[in-house]
C-alpha positions in Angstrom: -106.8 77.9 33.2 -108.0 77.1 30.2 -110.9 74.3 28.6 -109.0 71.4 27.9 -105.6 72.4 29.3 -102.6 69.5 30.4 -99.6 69.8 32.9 -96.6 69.3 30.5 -92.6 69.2 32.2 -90.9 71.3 29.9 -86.8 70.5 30.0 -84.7 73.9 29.3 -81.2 74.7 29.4 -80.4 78.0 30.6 -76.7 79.2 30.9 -75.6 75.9 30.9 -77.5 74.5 33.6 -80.5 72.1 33.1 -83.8 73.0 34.7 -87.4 71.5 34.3 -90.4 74.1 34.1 -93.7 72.9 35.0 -96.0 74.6 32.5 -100.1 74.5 32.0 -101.3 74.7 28.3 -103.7 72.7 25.6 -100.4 71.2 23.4 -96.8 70.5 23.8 -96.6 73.4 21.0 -98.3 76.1 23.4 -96.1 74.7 26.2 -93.0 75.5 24.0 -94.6 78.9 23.1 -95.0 79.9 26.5 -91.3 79.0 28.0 -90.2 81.2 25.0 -92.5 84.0 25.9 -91.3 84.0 29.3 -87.3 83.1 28.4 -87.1 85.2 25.9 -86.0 82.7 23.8 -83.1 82.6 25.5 -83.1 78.9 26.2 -82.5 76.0 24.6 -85.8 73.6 25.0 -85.0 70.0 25.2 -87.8 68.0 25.3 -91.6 68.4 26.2 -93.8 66.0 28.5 -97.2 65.3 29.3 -97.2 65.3 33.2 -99.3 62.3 34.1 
């Protein structure tokens, strides 16, 4: 884990079905960067939360 890191809920949809990925990074931007890195950009990312 990371200095200054967040629990963001990232929403995807992945062959048509809707899922939400808990993810640990600094930003909603390296949230994003790391579903893509693990989808292979292969989803479609919906919206990006700070978990609170």
């Amino acid at each position: 884990m990371q200095c200054g890191a967040k629990c963001f809920v990232v929403e995807v949809e992945h062959n048509g079905e809707k899922k939400r990925i808990p993810v640990t990074a600094r930003s909603a931007v390296n949230a994003r960067k790391t579903v893509r890195l693990k989808y292979e950009e292969a989803v479609k990312i919906i919206s990006v939360r700070e978990e609170k």
